[in-house]
Residue frames as qw, qx, qy, qz and C-alpha x, y, z in Angstrom:
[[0.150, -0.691, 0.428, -0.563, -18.57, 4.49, -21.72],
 [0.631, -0.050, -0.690, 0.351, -17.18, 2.13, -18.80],
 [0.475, -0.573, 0.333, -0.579, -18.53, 2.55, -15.54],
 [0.612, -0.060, -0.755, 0.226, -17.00, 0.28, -12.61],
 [0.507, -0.834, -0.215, 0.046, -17.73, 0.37, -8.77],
 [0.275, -0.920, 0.147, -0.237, -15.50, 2.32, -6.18],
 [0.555, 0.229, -0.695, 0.395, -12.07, 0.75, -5.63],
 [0.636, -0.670, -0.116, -0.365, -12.99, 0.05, -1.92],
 [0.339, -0.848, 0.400, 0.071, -9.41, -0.94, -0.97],
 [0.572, 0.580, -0.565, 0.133, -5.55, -2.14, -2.17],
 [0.887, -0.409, 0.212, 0.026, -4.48, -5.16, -0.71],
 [0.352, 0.712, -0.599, 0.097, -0.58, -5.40, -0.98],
 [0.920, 0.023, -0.197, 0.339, 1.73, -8.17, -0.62],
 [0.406, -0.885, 0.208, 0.096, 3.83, -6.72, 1.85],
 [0.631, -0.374, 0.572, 0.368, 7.08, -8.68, 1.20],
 [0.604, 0.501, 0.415, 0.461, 6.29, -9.10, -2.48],
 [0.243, 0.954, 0.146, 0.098, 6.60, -5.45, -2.53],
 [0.475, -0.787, 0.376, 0.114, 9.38, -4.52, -0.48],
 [0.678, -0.193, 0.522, 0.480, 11.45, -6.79, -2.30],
 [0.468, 0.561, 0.417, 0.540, 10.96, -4.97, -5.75],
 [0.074, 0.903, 0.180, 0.384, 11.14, -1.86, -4.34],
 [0.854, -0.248, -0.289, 0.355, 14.98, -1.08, -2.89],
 [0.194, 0.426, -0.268, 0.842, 15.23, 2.31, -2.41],
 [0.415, -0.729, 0.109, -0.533, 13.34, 1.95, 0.85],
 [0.773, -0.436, 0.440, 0.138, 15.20, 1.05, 3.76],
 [0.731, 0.580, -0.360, 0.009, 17.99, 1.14, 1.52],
 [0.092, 0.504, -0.752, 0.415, 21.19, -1.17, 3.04],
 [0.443, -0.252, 0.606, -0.610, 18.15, -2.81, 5.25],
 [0.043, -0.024, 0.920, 0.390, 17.54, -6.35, 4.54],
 [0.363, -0.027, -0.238, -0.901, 14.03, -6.54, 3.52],
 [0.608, -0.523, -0.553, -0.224, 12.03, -8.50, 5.88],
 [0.365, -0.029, -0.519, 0.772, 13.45, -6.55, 8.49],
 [0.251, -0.580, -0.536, 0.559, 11.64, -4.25, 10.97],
 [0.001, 0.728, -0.020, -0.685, 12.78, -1.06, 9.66],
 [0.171, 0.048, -0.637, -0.750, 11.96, -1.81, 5.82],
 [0.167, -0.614, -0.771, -0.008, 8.42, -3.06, 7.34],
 [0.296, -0.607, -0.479, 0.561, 8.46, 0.27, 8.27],
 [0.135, -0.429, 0.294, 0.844, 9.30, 2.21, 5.71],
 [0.066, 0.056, 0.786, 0.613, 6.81, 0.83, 4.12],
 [0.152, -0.657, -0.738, 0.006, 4.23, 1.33, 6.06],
 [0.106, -0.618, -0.093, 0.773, 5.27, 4.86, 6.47],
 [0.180, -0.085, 0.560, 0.804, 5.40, 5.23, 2.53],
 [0.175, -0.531, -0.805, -0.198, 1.56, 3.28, 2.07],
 [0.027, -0.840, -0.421, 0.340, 0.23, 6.19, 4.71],
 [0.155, 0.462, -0.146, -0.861, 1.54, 9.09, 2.94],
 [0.069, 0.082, 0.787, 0.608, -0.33, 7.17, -0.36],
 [0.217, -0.563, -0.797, 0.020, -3.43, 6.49, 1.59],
 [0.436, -0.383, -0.022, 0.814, -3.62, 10.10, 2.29],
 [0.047, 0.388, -0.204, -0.898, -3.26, 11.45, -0.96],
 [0.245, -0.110, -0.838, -0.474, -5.92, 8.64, -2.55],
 [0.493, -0.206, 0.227, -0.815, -7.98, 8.11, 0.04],
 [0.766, 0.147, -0.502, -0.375, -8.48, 5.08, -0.35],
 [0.790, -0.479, 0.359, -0.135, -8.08, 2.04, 2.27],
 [0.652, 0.393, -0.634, 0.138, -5.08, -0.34, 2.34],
 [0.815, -0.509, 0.279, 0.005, -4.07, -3.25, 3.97],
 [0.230, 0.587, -0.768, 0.112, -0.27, -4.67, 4.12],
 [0.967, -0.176, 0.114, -0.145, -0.40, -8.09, 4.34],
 [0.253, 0.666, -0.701, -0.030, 2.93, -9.98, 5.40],
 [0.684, 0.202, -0.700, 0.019, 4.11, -13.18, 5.84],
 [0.662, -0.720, -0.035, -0.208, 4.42, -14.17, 9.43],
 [0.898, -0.036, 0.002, 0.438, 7.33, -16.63, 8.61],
 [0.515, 0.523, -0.200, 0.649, 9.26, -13.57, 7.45],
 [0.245, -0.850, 0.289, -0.365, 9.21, -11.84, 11.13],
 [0.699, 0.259, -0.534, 0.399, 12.16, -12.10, 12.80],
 [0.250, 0.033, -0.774, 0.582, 12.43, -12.97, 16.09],
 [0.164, -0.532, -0.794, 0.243, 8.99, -12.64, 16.82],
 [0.043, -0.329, 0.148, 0.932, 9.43, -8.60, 16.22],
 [0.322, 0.249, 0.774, 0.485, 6.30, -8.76, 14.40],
 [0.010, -0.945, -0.326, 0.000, 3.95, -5.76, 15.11],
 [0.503, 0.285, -0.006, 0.816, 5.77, -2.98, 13.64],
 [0.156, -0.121, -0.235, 0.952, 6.15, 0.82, 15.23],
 [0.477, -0.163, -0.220, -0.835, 2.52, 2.12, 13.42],
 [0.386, 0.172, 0.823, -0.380, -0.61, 0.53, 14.53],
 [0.128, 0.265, 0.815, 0.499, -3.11, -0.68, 12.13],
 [0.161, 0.401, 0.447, -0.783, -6.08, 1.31, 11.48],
 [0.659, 0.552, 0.435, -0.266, -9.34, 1.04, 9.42],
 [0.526, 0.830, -0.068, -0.172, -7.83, 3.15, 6.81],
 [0.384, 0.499, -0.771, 0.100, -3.83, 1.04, 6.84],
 [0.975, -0.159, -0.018, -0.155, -4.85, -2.35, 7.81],
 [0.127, -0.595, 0.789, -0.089, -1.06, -4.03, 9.28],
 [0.877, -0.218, 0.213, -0.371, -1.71, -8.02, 8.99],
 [0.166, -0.480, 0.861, -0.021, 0.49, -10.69, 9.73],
 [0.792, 0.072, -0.596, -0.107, -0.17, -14.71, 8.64],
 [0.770, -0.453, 0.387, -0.230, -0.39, -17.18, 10.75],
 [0.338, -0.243, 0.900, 0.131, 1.77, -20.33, 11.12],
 [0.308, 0.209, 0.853, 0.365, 0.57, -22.25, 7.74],
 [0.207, 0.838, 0.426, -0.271, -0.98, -19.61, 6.51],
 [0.566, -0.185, 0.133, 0.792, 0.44, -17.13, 3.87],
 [0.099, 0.415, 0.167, -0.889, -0.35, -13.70, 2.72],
 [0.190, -0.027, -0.789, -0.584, -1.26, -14.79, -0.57],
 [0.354, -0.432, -0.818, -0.140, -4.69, -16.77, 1.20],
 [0.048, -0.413, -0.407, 0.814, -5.01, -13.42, 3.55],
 [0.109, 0.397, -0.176, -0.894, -5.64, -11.49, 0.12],
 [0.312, -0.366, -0.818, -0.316, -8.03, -13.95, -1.67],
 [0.225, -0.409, -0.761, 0.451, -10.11, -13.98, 1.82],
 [0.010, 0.588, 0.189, -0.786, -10.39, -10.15, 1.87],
 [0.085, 0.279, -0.504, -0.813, -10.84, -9.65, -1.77],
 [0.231, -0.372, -0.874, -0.211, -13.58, -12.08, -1.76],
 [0.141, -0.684, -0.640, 0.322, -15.34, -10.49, 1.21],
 [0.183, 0.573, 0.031, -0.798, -15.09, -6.97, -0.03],
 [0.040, 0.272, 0.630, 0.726, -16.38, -7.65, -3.93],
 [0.054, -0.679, -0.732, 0.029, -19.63, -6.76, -2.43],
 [0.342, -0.793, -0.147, 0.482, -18.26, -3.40, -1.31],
 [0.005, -0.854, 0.386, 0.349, -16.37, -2.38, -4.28],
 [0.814, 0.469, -0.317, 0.133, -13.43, -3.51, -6.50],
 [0.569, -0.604, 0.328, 0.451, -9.99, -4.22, -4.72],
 [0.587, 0.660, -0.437, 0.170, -6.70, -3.69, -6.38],
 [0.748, -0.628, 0.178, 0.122, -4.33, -6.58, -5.26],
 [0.156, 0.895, -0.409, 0.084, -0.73, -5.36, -5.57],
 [0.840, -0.234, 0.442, 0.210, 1.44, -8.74, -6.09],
 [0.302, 0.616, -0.643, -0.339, 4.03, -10.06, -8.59],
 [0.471, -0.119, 0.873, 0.046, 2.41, -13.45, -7.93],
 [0.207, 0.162, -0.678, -0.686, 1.02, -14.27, -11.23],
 [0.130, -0.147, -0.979, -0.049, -1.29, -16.61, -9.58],
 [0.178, -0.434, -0.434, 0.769, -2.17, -14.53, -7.15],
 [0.047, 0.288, -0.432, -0.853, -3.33, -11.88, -9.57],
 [0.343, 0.029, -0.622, -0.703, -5.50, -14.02, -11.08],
 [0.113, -0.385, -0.799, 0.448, -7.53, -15.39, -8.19],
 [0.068, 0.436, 0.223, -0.869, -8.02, -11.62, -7.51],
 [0.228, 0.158, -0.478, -0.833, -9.05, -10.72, -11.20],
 [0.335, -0.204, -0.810, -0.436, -11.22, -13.90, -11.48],
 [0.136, -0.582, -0.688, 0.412, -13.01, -12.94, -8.02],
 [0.115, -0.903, -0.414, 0.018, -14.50, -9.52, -9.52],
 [0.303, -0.882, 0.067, 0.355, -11.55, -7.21, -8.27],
 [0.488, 0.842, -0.134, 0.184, -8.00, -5.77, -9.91],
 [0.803, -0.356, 0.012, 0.477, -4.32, -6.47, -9.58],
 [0.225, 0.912, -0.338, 0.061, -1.06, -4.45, -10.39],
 [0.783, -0.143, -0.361, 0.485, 2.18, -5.97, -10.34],
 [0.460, -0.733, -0.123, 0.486, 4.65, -4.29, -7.64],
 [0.462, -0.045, 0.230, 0.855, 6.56, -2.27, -10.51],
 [0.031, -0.588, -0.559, -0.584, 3.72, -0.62, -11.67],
 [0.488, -0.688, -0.537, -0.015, 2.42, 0.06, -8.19],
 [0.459, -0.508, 0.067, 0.726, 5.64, 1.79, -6.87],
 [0.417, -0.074, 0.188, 0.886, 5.41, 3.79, -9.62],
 [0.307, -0.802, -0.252, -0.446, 1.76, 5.35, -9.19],
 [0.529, -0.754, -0.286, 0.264, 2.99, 5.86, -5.61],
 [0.488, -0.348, 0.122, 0.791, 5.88, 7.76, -6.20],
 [0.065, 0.379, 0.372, 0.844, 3.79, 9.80, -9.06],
 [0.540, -0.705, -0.439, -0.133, 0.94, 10.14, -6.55],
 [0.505, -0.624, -0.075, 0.592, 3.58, 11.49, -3.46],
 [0.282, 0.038, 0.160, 0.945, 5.52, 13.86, -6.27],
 [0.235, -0.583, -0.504, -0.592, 1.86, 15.50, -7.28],
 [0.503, -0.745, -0.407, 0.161, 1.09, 15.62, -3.75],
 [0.577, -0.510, -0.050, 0.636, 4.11, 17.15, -2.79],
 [0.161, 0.090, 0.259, 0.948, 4.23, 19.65, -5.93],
 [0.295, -0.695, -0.522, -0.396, 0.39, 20.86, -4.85],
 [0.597, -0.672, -0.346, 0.269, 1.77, 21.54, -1.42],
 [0.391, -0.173, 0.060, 0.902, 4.65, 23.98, -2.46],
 [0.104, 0.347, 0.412, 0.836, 1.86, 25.51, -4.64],
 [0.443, -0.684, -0.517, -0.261, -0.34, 25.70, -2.35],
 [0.739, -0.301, -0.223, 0.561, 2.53, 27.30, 0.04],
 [0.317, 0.108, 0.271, 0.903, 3.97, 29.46, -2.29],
 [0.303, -0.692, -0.223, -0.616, 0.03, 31.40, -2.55],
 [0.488, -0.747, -0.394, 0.222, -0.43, 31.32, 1.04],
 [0.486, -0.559, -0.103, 0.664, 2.59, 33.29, 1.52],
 [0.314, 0.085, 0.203, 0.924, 1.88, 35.82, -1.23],
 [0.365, -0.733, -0.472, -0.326, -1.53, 36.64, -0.06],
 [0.646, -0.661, -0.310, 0.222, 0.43, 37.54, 3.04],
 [0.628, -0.007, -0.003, 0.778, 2.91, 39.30, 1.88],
 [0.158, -0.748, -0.242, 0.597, 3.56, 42.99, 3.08],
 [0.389, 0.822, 0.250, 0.332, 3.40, 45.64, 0.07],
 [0.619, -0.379, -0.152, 0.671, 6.78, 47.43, 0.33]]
């Protein structure tokens, strides 16, 4: 039997995702605003149903026009973080993945290959971004097919006897 610690949070490549994944913000170019959004709207309904912390780490270079703090606000449990100038998300997620091994495993959620293996050789777990988009989207359907069931009894416990 395999016993591992607590995933203690998923660090994502913001941009690395977003680009592999084009049915959000569909039409919207994908270091825009409103695909930074849609993703971060997607990541809280995940975080949610997993519990689990996540940060979005993005480039900085990719914000445009300075637009860089998107509509949500960051918050223990959906960490928002931006690079600095010479800085790039890639050395955000090392950083953090180092300081939490103590605290847990991470899972970091690139398609850099390199990247990936930093993570792996520091203790923690990667996923590329195809994989990842597709536990979330099994993870939201499940969610969302517990809620109808979980609907569907409320209202027949309630229902009048005719």
């Amino acid at each position: 039997m395999l016993f591992c610690m607590a995933l203690a949070r998923i660090l994502v490549d913001g941009y690395s995702l977003l680009h592999n994944w084009p049915e959000l913000a569909p039409g919207q170019p994908r270091f825009s605003a409103a695909a930074r959004e849609e993703l971060v709207h997607r990541l809280t309904l995940y975080r949610d149903a997993i519990g689990t912390p996540i940060t979005i780490v993005f480039d900085g270079a990719g914000a445009v026009g300075g637009a860089r703090q998107p509509a949500v606000e960051s918050t223990p449990e959906l960490e928002i973080l931006y690079s600095r100038a010479g800085q790039t998300a890639d050395d955000i997620i090392e950083r953090v993945a180092h300081r939490m091994s103590s605290y847990g495993e991470v899972l970091a959620v690139t398609d850099d290959f390199a990247e990936r293996d930093t993570v792996i050789a520091m203790g923690g777990m990667a996923s590329s971004c195809l994989s990842f988009i597709q536990t979330v989207e099994n993870a939201l359907a499940e969610t969302a097919d517990e809620i109808k069931l979980h609907n569907r009894r409320e209202r027949n416990r309630f229902k009048r006897p005719k």
